[in-house]
Each structure stands twice: as C-alpha cells, then as structure tokens.
Residue frames as a rotation matrix with the C-alpha (Angstrom) as fourth column:
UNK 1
0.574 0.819 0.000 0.00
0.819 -0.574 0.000 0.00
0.000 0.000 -1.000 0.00
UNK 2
0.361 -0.261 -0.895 2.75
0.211 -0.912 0.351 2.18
-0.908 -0.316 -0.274 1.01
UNK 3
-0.688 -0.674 0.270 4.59
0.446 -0.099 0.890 1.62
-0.573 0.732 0.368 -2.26
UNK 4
-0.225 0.718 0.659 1.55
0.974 0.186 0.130 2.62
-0.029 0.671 -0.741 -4.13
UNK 5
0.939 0.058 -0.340 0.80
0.146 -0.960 0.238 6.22
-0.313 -0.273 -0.910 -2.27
UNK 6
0.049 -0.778 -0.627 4.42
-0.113 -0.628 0.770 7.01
-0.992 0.033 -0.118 -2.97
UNK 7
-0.718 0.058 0.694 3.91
0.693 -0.027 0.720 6.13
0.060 0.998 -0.021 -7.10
UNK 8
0.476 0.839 0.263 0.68
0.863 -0.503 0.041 8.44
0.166 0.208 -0.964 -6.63
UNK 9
0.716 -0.120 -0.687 2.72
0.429 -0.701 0.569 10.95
-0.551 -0.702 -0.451 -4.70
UNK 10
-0.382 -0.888 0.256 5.53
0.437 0.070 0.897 10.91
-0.814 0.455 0.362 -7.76
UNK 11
-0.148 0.380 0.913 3.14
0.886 -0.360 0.294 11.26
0.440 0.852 -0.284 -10.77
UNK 12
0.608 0.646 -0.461 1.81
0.734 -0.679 0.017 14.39
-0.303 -0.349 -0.887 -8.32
UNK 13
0.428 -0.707 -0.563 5.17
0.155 -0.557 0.816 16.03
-0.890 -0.437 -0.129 -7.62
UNK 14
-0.618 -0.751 -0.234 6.28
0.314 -0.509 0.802 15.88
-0.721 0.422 0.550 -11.31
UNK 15
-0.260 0.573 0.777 3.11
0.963 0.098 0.250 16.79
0.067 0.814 -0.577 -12.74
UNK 16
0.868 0.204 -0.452 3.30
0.368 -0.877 0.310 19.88
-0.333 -0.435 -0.836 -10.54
UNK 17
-0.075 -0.927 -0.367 6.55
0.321 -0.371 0.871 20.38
-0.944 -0.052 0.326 -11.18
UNK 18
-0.663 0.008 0.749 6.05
0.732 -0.206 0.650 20.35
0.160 0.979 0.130 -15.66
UNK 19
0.234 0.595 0.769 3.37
0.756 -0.609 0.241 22.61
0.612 0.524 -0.592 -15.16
UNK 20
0.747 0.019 -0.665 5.03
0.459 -0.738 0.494 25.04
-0.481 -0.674 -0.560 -13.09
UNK 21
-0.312 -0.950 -0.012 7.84
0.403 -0.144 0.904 25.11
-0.860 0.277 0.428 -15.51
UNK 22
-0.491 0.391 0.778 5.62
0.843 -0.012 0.538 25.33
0.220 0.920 -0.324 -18.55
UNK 23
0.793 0.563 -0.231 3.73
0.595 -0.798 0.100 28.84
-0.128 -0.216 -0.968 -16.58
UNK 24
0.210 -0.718 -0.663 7.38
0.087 -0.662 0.745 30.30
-0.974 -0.214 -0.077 -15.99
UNK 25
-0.577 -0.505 0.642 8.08
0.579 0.302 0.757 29.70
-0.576 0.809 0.119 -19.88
UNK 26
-0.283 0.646 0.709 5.08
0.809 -0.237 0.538 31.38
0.516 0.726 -0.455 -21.04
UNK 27
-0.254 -0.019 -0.967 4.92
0.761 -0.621 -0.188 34.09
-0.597 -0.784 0.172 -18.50
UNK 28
-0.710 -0.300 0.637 4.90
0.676 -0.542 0.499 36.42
0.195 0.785 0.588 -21.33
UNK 29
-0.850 0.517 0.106 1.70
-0.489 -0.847 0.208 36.92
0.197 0.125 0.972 -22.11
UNK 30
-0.252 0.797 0.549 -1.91
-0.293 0.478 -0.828 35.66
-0.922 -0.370 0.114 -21.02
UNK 31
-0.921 0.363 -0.141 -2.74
0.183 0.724 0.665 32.44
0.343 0.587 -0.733 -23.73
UNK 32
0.099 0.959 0.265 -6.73
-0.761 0.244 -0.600 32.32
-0.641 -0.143 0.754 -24.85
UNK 33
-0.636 -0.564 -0.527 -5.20
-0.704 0.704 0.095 29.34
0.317 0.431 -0.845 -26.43
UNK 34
0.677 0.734 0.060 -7.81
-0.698 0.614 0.369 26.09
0.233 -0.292 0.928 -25.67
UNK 35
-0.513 -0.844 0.156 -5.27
-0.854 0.520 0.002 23.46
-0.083 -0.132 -0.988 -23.80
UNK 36
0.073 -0.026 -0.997 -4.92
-0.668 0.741 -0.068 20.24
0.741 0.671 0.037 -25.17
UNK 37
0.000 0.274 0.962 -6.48
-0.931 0.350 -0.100 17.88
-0.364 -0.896 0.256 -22.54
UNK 38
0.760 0.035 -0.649 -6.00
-0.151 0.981 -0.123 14.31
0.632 0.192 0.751 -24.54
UNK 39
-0.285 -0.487 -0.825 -2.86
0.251 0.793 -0.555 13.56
0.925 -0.365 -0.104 -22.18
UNK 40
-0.332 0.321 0.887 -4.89
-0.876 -0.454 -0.163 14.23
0.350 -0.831 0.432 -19.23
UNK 41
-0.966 -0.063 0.251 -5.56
-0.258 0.143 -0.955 11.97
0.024 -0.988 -0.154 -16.28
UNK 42
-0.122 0.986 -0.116 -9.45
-0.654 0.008 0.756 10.70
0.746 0.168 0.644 -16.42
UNK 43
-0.718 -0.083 0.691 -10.58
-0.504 0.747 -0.434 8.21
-0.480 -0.660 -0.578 -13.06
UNK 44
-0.626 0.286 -0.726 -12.04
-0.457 0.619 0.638 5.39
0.632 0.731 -0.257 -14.16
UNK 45
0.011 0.657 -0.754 -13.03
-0.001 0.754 0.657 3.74
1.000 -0.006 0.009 -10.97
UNK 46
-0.137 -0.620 0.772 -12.43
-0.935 -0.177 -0.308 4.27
0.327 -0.764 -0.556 -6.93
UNK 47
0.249 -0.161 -0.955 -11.53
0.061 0.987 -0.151 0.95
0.967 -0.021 0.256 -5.05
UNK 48
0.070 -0.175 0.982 -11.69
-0.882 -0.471 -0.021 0.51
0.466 -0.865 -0.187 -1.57
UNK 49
-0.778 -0.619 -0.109 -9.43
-0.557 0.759 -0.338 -2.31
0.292 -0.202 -0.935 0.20
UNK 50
0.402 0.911 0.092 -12.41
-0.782 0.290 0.551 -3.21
0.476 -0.293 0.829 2.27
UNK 51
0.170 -0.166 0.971 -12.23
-0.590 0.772 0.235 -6.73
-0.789 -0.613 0.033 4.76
UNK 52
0.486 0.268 0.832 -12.81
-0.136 0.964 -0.230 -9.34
-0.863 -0.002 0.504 1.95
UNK 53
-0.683 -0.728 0.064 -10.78
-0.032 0.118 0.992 -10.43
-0.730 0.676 -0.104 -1.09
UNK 54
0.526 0.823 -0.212 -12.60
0.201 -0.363 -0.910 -9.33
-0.826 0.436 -0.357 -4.47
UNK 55
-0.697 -0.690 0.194 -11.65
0.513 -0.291 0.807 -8.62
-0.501 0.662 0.557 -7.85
UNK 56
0.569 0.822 0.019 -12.96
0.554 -0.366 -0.748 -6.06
-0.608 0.437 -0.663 -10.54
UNK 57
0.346 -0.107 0.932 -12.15
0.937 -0.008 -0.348 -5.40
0.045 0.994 0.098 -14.21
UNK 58
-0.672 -0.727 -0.141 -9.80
0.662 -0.676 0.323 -1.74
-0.330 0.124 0.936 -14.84
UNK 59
-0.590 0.734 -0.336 -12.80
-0.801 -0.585 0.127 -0.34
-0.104 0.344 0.933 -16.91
UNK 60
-0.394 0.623 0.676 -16.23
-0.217 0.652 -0.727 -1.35
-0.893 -0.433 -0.122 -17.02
UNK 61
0.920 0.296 0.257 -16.49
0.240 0.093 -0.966 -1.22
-0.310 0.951 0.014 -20.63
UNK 62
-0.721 -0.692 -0.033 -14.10
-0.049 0.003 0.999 -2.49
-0.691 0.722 -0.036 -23.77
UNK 63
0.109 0.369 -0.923 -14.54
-0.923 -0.307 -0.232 -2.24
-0.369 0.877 0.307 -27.07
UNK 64
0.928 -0.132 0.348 -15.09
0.239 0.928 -0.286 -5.59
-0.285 0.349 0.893 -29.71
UNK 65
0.780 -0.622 -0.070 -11.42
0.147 0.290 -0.946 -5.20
0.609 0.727 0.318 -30.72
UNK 66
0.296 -0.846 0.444 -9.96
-0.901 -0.401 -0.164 -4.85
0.317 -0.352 -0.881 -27.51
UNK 67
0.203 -0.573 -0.794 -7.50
-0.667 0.513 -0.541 -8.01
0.717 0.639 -0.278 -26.70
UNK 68
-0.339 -0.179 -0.923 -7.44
0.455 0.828 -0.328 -8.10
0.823 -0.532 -0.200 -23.40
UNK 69
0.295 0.863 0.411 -8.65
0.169 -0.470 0.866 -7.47
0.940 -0.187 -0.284 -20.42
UNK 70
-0.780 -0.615 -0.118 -7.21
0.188 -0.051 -0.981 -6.30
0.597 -0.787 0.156 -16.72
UNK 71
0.704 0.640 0.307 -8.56
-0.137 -0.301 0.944 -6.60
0.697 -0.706 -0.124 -13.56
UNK 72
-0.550 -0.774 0.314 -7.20
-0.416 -0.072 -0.907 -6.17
0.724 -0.630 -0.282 -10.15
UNK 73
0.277 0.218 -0.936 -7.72
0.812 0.468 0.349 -8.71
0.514 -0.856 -0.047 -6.57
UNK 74
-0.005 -0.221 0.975 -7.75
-0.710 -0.686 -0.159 -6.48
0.704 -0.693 -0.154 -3.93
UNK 75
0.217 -0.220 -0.951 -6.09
0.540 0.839 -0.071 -8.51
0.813 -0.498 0.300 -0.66
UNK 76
0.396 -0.234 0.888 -6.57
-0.309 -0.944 -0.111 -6.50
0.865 -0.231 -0.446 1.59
UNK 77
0.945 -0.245 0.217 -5.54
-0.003 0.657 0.754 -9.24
-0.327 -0.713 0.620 4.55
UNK 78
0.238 -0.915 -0.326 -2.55
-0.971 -0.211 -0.115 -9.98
0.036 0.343 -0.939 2.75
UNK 79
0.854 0.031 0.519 -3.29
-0.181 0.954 0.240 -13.44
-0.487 -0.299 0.820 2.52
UNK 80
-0.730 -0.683 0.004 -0.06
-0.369 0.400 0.839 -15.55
-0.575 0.611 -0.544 0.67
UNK 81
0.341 0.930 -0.136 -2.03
-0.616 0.112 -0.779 -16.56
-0.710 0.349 0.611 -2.21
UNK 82
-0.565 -0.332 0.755 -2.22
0.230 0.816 0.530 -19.44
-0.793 0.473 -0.385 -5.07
UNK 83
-0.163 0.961 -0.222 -3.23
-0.401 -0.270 -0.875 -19.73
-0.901 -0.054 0.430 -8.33
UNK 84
-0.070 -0.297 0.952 -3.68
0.523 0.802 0.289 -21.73
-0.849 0.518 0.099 -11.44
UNK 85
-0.987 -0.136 0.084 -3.57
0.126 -0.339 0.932 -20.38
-0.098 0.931 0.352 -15.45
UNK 86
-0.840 0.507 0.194 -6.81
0.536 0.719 0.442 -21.06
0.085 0.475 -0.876 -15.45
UNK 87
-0.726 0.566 -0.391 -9.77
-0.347 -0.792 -0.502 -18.63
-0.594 -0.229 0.771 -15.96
UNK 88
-0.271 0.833 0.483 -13.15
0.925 0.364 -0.109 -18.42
-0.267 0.418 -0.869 -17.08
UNK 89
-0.898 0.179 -0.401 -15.19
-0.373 -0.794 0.480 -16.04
-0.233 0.580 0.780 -19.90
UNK 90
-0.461 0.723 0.515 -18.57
0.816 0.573 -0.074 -16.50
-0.349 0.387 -0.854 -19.89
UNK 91
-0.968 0.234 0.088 -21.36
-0.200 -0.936 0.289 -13.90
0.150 0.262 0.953 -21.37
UNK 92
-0.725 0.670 0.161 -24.68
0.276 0.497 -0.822 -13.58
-0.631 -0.551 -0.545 -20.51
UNK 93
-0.797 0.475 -0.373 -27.18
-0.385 0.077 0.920 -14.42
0.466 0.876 0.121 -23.03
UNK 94
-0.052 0.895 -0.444 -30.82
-0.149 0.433 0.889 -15.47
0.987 0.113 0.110 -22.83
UNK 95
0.489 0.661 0.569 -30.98
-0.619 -0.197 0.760 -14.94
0.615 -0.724 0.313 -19.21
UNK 96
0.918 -0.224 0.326 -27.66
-0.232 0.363 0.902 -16.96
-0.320 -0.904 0.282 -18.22
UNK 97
-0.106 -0.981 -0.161 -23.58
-0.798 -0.013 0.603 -17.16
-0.594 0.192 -0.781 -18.23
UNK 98
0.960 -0.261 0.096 -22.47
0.217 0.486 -0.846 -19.08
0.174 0.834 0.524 -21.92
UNK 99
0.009 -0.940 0.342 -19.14
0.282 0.330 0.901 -19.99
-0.959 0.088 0.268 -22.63
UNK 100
0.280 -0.454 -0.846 -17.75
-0.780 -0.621 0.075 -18.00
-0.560 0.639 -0.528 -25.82
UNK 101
0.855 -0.366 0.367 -16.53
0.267 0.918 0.294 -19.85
-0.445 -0.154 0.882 -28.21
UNK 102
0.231 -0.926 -0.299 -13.06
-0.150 -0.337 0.929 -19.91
-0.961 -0.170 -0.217 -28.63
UNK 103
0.325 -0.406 -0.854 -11.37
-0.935 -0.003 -0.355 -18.82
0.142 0.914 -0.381 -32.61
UNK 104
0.052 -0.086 -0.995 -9.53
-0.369 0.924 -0.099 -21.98
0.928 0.372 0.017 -31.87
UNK 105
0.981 0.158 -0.115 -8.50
0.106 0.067 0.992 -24.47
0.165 -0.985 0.049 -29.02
UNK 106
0.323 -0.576 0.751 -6.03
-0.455 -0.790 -0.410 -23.90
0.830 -0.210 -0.517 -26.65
UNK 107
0.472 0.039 -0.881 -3.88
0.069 0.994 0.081 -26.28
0.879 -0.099 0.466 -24.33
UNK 108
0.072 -0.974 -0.216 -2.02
-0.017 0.215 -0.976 -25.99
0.997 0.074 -0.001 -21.26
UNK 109
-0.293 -0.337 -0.895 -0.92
0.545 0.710 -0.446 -26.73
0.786 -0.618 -0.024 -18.34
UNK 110
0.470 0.453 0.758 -2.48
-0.282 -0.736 0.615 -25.38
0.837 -0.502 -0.218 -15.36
UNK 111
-0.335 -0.747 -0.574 0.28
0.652 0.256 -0.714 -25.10
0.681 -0.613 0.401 -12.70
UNK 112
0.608 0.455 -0.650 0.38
0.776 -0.171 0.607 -23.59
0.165 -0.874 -0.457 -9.36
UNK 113
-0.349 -0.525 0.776 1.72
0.455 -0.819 -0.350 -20.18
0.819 0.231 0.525 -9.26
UNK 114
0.018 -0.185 -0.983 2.52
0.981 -0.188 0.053 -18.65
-0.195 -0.965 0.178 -5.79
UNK 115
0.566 0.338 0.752 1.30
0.294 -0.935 0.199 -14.87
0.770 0.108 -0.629 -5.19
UNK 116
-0.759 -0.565 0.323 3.16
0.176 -0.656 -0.734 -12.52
0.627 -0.501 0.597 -3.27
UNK 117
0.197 0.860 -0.471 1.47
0.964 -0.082 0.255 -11.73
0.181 -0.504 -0.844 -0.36
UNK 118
-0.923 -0.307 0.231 0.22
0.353 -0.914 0.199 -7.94
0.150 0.265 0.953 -1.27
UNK 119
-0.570 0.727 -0.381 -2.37
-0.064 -0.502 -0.862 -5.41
-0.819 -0.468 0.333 -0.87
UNK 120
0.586 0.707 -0.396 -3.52
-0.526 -0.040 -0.850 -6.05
-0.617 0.706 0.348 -4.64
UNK 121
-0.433 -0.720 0.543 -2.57
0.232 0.493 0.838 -7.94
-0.871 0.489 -0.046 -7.71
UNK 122
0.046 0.722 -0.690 -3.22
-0.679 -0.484 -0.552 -7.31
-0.733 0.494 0.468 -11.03
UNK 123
-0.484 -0.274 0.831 -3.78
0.422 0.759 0.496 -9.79
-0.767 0.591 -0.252 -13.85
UNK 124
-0.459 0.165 -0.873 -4.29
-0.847 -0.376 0.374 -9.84
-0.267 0.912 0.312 -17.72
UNK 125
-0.101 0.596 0.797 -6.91
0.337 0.774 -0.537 -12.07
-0.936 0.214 -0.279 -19.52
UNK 126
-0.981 -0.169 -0.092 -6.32
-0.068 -0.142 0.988 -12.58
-0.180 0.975 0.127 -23.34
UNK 127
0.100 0.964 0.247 -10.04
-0.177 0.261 -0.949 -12.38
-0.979 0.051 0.197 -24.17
UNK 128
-0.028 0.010 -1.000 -8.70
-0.891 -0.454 0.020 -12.51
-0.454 0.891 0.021 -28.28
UNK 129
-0.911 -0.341 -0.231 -8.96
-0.412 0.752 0.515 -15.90
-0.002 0.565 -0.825 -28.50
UNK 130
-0.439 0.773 0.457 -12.58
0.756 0.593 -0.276 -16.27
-0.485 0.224 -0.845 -28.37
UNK 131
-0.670 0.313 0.673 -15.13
0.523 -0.444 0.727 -14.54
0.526 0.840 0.134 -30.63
UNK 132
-0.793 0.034 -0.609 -16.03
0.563 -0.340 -0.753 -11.82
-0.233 -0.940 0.250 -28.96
UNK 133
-0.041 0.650 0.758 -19.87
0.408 -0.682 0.607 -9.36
0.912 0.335 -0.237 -29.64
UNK 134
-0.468 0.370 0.803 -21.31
-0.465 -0.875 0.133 -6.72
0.752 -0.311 0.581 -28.15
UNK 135
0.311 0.379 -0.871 -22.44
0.258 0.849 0.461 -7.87
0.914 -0.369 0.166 -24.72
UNK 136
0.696 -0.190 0.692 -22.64
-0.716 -0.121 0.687 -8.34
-0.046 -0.974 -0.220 -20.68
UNK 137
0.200 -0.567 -0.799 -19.60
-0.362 0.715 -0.598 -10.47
0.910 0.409 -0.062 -19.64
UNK 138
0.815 -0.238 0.528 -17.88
-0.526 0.078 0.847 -11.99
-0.242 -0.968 -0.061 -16.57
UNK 139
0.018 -0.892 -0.451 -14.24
-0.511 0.380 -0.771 -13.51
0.860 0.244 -0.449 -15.78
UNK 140
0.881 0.314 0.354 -13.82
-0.442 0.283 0.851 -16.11
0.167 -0.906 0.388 -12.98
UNK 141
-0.038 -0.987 -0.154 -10.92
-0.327 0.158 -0.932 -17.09
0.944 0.016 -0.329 -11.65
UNK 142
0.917 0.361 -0.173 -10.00
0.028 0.373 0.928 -19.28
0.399 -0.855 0.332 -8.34
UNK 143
0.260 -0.566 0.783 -7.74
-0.845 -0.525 -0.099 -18.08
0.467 -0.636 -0.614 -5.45
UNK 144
0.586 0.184 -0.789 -6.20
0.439 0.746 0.500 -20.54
0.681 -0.640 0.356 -2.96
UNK 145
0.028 -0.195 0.980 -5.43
-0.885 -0.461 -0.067 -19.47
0.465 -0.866 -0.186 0.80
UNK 146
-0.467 -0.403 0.787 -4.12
-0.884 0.219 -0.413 -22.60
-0.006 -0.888 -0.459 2.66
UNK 147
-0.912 0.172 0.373 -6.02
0.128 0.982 -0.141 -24.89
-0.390 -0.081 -0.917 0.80
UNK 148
-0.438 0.797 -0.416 -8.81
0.476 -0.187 -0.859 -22.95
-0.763 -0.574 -0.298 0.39
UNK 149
-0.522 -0.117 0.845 -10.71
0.853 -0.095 0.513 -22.10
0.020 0.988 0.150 -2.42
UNK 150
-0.412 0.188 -0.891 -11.56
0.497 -0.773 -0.393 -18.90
-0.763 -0.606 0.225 -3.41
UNK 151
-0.248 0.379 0.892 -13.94
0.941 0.315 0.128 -18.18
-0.232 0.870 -0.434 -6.29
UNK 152
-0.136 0.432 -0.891 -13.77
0.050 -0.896 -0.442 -14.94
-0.989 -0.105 0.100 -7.60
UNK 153
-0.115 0.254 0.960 -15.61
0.993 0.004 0.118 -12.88
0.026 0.967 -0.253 -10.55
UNK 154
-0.671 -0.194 -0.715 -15.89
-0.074 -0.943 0.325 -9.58
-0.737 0.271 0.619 -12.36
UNK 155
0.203 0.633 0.747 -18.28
0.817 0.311 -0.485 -8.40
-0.540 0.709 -0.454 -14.52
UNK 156
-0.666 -0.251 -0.702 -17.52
-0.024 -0.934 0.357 -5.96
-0.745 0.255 0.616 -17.76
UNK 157
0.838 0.525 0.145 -19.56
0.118 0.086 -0.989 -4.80
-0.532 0.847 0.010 -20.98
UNK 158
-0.658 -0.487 0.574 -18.14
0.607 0.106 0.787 -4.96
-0.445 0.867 0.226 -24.31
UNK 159
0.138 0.650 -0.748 -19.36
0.169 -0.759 -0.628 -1.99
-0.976 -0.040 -0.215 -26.61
C-alpha cells in the first residue's frame, strides 16, 4: 500500500513540477489558447481495500477489438495466495452465463503459481482468443489461501 501512495505521490510532484515550468516559460503573455487535454488523467473507478478479497475489471467497458482485459484482486488481509492459469469467460445471453466460443482451441498446463502476499494484484486475460460481440460479460478465476478455495468474478460490458 505504502509503495503505491508514494507512485501516486511521484506522478503528483512531477506533474506539478512540468506545469510550473511550462507557466514560468510562457509568463509572457496571457494564452486564450484552448489546452490540449487528450494527455490528461481521467478516473475510471475508486476501489476501496475493504475486509474481503474481491476482484474487478480496470474499466467497465471495452470495445469488440480490444485483446485483453485487466482486472485487479484487492487482498486486503494480505493473505499468501495461489493460483492456477486457469480462468473463465462467460457472457450472458438469454438470461444466463455461456461460454464463448473460442477462434480456436487452446492447451495448457495449469500449474500452481505462488502470489506474493500484497495489498492487490493485477492480472491480464487474453479475451482474443474467443469470438467476442457486443455484450454483458464476466471472468472467474479461483484463489487458494491454505487450501482454500476462493472463487472470484468480475463483470464488464463490451461496446
């Protein structure tokens, strides 16, 4: 967590810093100039740690041509997690979760992969191997804590 407030506290300090340089440069005269706001900053989403372990998707809405998808586990215990390769993509159609089907298939090995034990993680899901429309989705994915299974999901739209 702490490492996180100091990356927030960095992007602050040199975003103050360029635009204090960029006021002293132009000091001249007073711009009615419209400023170019495309590399601006936009929140997408606020996340609180909360008690229980949870995941949820970066944005609630992609586009059909976007490849993948990120979402982030919030741990806020810091458990030592587990986890296998394995994920689910289902969409919801006619009143219940469908399996996609996938452009082609796809083998492998679903090993155990040891998680740092952290205040969040973030993972990537290739959603480009299945044929993807316009639609409600969900990703599922299982956690393990000491044996224990943890079943989590996210829901996003496609637009």
């Amino acid at each position: 967590m702490k490492t996180v407030l100091l990356y927030f506290l960095c992007c602050f300090i040199i975003g103050c810093t360029n635009e204090s340089t960029k006021r002293s440069k132009n000091n001249e005269a007073a711009s009615t100039d419209i400023p170019d706001c495309r590399g601006m900053a936009e929140l997408i989403d606020v996340y609180s740690l909360g008690t229980a372990i949870r995941m949820q998707t970066l944005q609630r809405y992609y586009t059909v041509k976007s490849n993948e998808i990120f979402a982030v586990v919030l741990n806020p215990q810091n458990f030592s997690l587990s986890c296998g390769r394995y994920w689910i993509l289902e969409k919801w159609e006619d009143g219940q979760w469908v399996k996609p089907k996938m452009k082609e298939d796809i083998l492998f090995l679903d090993d155990e992969i040891l998680l740092p034990a952290c205040d969040f993680l973030c993972f990537r899901f290739p959603i480009s191997c299945y044929d993807i429309a316009i639609g409600k989705y969900r990703i599922s994915i299982s956690l393990w804590n000491n044996g224990e299974e943890i079943k989590l999901n996210t829901e996003f739209e496609i637009k």
